[in-house]
LUMVODO-105482 format. One record per atom (N, C-alpha, C, O): residue in three letters; z, x, y. Coordinates in steps of 0.1 Angstrom, whole numbers, plus 2048, in hexadecimal, padded with zeros to 3 digits. Example, Ala and Ser with C-alpha at 12.3 -4.5 7.8 and 13.67 -1.06 7.14 Angstrom:
<atoms>
ALA84E8847C7
ALA84E87B7D3
ALA84E8847DF
ALA85588E7DF
SER8478807EA
SER8478897F5
SER84F881800
SER85088680B
</atoms>
This chain:
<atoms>
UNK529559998
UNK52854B998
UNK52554698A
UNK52A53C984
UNK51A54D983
UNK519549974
UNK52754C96A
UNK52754895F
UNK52D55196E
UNK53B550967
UNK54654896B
UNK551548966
UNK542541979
UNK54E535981
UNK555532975
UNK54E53496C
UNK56252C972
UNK566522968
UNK566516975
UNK56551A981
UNK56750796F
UNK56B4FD973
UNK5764F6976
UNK5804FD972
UNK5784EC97B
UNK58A4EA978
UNK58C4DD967
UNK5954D5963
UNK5804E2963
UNK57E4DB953
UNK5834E494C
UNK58E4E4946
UNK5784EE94D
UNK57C500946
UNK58E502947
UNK59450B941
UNK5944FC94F
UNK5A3502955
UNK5AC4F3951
UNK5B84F4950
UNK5A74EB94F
UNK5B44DF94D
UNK5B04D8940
UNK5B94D1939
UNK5A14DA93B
UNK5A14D192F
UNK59B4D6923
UNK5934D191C
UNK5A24E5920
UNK5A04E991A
UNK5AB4F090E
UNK5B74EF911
UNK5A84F7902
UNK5B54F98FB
UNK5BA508906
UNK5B551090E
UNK5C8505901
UNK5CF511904
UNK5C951C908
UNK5C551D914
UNK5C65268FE
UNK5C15328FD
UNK5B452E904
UNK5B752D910
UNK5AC52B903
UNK5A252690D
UNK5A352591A
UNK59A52A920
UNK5AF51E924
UNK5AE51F92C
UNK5B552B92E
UNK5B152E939
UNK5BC53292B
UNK5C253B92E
UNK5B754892D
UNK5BA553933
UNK5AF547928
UNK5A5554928
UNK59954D937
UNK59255593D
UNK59854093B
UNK59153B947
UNK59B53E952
UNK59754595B
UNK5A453B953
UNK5B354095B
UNK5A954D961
UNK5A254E96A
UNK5AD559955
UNK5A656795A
UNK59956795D
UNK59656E966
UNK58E55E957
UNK58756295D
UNK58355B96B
UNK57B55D974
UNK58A553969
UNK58754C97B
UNK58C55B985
UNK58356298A
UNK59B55E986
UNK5A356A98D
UNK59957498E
UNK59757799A
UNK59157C983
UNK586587985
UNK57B58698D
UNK57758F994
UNK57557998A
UNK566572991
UNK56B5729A3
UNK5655759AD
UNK57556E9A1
UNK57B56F9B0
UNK5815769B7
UNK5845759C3
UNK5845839AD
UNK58C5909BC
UNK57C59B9BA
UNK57A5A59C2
UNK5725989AD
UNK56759C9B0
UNK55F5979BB
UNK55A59F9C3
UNK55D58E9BD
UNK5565829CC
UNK55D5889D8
UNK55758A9E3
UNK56F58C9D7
UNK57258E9E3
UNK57059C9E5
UNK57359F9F0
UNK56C5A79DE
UNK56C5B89DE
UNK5595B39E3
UNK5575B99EE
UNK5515AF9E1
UNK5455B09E3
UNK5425AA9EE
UNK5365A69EE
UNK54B5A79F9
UNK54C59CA06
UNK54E5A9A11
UNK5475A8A1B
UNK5565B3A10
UNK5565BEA1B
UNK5435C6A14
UNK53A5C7A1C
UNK5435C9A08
UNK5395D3A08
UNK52A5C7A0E
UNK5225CBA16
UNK5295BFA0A
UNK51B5B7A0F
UNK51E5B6A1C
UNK5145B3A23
UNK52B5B7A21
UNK5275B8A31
UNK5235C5A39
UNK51E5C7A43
UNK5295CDA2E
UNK5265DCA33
UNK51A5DDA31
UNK5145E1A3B
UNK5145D9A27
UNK5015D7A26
UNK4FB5D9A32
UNK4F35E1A38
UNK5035C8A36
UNK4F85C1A42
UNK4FA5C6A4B
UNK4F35BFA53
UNK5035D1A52
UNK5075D5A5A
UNK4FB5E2A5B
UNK4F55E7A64
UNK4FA5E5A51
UNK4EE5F0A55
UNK4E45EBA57
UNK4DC5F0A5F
UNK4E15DFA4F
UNK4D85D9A51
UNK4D55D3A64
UNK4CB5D4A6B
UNK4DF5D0A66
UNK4E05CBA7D
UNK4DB5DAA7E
UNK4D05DCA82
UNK4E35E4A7A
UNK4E15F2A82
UNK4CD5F5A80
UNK4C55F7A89
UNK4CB5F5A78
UNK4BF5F6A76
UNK4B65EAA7C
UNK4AB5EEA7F
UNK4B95DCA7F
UNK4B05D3A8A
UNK4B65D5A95
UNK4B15CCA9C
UNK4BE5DCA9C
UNK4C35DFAA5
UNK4D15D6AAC
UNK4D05CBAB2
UNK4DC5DCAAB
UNK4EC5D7AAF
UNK4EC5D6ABC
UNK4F65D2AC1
UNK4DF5D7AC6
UNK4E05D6ACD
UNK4DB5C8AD4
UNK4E05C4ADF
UNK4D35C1ACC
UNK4CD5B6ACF
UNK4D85AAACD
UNK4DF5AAAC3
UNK4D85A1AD4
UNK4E5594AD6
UNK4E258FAC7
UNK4EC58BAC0
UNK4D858FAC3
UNK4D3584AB9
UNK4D8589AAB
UNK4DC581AA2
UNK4D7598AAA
UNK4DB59FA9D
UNK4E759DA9A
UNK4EB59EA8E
UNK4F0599AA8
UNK5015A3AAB
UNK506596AA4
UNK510596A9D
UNK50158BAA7
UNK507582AAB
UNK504578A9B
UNK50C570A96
UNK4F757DA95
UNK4FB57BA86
UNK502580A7B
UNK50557CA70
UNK50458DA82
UNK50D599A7A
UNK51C591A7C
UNK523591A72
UNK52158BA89
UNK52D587A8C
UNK530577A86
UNK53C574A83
UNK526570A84
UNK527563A7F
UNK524567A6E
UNK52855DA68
UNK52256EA67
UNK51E570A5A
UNK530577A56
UNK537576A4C
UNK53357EA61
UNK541585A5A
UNK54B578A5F
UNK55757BA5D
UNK54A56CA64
UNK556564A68
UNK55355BA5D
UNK55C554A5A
UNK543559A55
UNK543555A4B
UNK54C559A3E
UNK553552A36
UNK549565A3E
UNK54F56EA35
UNK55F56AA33
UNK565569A28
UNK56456AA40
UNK577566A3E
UNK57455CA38
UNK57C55AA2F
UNK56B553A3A
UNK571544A35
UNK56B543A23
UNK56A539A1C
UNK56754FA21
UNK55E54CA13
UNK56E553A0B
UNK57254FA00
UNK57555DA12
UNK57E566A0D
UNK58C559A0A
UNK594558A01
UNK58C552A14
UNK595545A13
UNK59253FA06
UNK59B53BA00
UNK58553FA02
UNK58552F9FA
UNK5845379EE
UNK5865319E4
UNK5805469ED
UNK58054D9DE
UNK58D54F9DD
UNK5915509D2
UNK5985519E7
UNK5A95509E6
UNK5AE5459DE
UNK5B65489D5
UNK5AB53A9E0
UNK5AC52E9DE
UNK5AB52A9D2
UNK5B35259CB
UNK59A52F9D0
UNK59B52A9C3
UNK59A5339B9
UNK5925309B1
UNK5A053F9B6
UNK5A05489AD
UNK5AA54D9AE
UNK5AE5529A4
UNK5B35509BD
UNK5C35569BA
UNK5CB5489B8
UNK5D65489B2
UNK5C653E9BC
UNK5D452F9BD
UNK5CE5299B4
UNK5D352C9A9
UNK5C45209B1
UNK5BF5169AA
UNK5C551C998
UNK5C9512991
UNK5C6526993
UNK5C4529987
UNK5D3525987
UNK5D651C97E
UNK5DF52A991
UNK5EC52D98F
UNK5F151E98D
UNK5F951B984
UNK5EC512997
UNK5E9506998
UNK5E5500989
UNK5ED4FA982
UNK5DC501986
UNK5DB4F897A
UNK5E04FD96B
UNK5DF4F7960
UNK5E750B96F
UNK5EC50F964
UNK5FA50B967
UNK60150E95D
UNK60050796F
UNK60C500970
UNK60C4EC96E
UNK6144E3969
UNK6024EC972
UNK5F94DC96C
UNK6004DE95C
UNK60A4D9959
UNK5F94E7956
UNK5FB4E7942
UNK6064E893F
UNK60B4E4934
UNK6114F094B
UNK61D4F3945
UNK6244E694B
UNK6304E5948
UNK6214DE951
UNK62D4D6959
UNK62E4C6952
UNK6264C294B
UNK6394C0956
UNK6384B3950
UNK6334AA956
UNK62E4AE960
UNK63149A953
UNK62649395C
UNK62B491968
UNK622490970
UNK63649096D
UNK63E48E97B
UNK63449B982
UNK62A49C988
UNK63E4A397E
UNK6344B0986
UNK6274B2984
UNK6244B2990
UNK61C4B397E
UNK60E4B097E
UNK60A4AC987
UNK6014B098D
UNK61249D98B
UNK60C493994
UNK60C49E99F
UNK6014A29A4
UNK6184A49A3
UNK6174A89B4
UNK60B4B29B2
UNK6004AF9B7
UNK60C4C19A9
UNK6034CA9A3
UNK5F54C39A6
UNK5EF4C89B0
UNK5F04BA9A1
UNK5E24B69A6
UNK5E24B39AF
UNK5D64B19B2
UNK5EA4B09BB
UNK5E84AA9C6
UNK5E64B79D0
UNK5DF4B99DA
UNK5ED4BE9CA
UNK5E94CE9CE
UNK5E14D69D0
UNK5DD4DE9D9
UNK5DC4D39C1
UNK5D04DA9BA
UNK5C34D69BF
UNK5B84DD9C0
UNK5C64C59C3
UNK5BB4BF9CD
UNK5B74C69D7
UNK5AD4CD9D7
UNK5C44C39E6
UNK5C44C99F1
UNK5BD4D89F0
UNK5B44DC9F8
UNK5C24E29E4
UNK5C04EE9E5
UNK5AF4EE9E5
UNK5A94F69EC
UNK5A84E29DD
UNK5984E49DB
UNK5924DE9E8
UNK5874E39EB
UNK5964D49F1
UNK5934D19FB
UNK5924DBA02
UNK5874DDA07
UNK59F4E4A06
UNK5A14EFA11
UNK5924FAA09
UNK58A501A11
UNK5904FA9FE
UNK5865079F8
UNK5775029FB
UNK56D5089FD
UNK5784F29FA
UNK5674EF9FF
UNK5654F3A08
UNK55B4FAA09
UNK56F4F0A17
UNK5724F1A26
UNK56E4FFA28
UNK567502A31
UNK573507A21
UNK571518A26
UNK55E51BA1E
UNK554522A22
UNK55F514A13
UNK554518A10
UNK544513A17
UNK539517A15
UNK549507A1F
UNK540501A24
UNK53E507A2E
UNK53250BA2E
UNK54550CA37
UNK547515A42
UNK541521A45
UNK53D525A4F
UNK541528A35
UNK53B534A2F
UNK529530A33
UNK520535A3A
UNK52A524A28
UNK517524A28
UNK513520A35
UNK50A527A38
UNK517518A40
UNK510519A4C
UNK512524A51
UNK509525A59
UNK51952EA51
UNK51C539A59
UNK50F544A4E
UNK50654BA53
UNK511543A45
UNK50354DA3D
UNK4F6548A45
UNK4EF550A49
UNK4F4538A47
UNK4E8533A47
UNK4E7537A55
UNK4DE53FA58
UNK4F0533A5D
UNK4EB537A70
UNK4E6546A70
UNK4DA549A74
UNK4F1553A69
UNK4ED55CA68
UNK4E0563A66
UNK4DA56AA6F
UNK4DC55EA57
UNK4CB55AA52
UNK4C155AA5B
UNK4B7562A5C
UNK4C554BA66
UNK4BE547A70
UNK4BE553A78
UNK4B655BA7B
UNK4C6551A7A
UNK4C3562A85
UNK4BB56DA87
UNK4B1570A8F
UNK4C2575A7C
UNK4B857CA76
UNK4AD57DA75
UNK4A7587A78
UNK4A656FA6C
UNK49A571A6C
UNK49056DA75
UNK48456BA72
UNK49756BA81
UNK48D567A8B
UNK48C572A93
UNK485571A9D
UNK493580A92
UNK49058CA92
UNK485591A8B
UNK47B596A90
UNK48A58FA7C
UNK47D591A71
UNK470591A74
UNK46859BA74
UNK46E588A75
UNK463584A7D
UNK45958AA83
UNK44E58AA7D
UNK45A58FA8E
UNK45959FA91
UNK4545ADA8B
UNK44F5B7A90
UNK4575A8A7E
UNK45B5B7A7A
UNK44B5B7A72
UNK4425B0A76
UNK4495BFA65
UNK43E5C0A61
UNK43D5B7A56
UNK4475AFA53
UNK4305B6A4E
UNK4325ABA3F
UNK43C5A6A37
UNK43F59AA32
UNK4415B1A36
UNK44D5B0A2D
UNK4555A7A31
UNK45759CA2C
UNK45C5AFA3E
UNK4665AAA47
UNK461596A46
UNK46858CA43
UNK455597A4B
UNK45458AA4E
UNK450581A43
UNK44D575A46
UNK450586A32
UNK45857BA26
UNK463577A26
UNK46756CA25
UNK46B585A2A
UNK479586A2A
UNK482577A34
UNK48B56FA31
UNK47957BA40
UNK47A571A4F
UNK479567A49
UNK484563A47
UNK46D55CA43
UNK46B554A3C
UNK47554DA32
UNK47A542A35
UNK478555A27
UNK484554A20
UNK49454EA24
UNK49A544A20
UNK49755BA31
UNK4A1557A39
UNK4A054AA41
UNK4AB545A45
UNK493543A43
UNK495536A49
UNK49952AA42
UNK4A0520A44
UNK49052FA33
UNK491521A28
UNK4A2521A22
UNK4A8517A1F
UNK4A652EA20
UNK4B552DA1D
UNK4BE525A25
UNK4C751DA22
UNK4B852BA32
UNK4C6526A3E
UNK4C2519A3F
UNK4CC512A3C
UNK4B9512A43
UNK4B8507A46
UNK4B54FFA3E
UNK4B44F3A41
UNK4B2502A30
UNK4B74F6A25
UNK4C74F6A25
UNK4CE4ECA25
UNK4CA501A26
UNK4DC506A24
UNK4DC4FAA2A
UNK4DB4F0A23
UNK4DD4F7A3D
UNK4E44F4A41
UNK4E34E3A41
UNK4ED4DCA45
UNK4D94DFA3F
UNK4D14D5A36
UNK4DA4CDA2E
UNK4E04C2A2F
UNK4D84D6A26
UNK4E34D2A1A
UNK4F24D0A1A
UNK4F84C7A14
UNK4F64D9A23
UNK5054D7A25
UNK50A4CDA2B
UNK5154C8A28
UNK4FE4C7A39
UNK5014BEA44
UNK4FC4B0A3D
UNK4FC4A5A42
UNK4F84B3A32
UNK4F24A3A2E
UNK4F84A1A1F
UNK4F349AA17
UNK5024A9A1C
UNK5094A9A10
UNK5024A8A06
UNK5084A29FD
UNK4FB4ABA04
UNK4EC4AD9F9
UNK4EC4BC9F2
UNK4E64BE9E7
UNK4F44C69F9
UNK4FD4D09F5
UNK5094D29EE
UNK5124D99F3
UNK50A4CC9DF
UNK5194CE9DB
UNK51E4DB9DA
UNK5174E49D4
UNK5294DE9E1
UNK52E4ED9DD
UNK5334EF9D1
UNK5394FA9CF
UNK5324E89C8
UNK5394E79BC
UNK5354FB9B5
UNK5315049BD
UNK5364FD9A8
UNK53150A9A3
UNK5235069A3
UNK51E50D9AC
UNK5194FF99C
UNK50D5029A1
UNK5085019AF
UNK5005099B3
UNK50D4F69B8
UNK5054F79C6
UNK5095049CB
UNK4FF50C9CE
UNK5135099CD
UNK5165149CD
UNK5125219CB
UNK51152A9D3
UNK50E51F9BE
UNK50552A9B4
UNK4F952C9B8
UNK4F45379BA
UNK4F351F9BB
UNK4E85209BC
UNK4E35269CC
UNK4D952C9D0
UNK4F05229D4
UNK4EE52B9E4
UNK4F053B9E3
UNK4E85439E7
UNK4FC53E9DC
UNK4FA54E9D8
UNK4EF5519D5
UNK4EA55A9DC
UNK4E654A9C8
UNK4DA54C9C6
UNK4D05529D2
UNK4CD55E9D5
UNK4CC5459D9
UNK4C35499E6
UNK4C85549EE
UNK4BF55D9F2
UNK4D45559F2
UNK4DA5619F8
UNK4D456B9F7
UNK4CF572A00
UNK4D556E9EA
UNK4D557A9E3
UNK4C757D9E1
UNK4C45899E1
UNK4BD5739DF
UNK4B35779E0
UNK4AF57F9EE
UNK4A958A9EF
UNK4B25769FB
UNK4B157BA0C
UNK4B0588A0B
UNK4A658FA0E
UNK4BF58CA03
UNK4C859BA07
UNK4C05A1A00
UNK4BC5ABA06
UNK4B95A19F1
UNK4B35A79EC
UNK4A45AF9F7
UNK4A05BA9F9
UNK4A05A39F9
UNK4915A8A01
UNK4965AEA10
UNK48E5AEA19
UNK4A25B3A12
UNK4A75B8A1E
UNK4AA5C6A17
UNK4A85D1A1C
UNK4B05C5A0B
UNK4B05D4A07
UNK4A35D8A04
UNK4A35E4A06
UNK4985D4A01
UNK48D5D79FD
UNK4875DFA0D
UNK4825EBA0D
UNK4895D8A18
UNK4865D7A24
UNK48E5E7A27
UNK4885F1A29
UNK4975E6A26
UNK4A55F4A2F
UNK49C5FDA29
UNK497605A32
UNK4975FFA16
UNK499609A0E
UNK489610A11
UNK48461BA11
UNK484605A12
UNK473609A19
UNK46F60FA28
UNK467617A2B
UNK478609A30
UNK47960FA3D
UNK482621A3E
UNK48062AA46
UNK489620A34
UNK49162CA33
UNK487636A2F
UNK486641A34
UNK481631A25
UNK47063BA1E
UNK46B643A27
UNK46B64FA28
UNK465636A31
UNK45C638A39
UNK463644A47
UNK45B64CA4C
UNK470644A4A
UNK47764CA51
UNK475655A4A
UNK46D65DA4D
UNK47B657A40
UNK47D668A39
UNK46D66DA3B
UNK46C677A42
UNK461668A36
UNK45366BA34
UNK45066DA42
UNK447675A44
UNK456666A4D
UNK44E66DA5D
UNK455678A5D
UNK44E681A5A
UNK46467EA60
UNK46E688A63
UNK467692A5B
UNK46369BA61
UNK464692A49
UNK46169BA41
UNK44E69FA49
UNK4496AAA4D
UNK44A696A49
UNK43C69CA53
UNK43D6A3A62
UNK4346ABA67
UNK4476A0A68
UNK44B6A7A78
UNK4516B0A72
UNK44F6B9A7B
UNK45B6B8A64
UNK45F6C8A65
UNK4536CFA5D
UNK4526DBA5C
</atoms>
């Protein structure tokens, strides 16, 4: 996200300029979609470890991956189409431009739509989870904490449009994410400790 370009970076800029934003929009974005299967595979150990058995785990694991399609939609969108889109904008004459933006429009409409979709589906998830958390020992229950202020500002923000998805509102939700996921690896990688250190004391 700290490297998003804009659709400023891509239409109002010199040549060579946008054409090196061109690329790097296409990279920022088949990187976002290669790291959308592995962070699910994360959290999937992560359910396995609060248990796949419980309705509550399964069913955030299932609403977090239907988020996921729709986050894979809008990084399609705007990093395989949008670039191809306004680099046909620079090449075309004003007749065609006109339709091209009207395209280029629709195309950002359809990419808020998926990405909106994405943050309530992270945030319900969140919620879920951490009302499992909860439960669990200290840790778990900053972590629990954490997971409530994300999701329910998230969803806060989204439903009261006080949330722009633009690259920072955006940025700034990856941000919190990422902090969550952090204190959940922190969580996996301490509980894994603690397993190896009873098994190594029982041989």
């Amino acid at each position: 996200m700290i490297f998003h370009p804009t659709g400023h970076d891509l239409l109002n800029q010199p040549d060579e300029i946008a054409r090196r934003n061109e690329m790097i929009a296409i990279a920022v974005h088949i990187l976002a979609i290669i790291s959308l299967p592995l962070a699910f595979f994360g959290l999937l150990g992560f359910c396995r470890r609060l248990d796949l058995e419980n309705p509550l785990v399964t069913l955030g694991l299932v609403v977090y991956g239907f988020g996921e399609l729709a986050v894979m939609s809008a990084a399609v969108l705007s990093g395989l189409v949008g670039p191809i889109l306004t680099r046909k904008i620079l090449e075309s004459d004003e007749a065609t431009q006109k339709i091209l933006y009207a395209i280029l429009m629709n195309n950002f409409q359809m990419n808020q739509g998926f990405t909106k979709v994405y943050v309530v589906a992270v945030a319900v998830a969140f919620i879920l989870w951490s009302i499992l958390l909860l439960k669990k020992g200290r840790l778990m229950q900053i972590t629990a904490i954490i997971g409530f202020i994300v999701g329910i500002l998230s969803l806060i923000g989204v439903f009261s449009g006080h949330l722009k998805l633009d690259v920072h509102g955006f940025g700034l939700f990856t941000f919190a994410q990422s902090i969550w996921m952090i204190s959940v690896a922190v969580f996996m990688i301490r509980t894994e400790n603690k397993e190896s250190d009873i098994i190594s004391q029982e041989i």
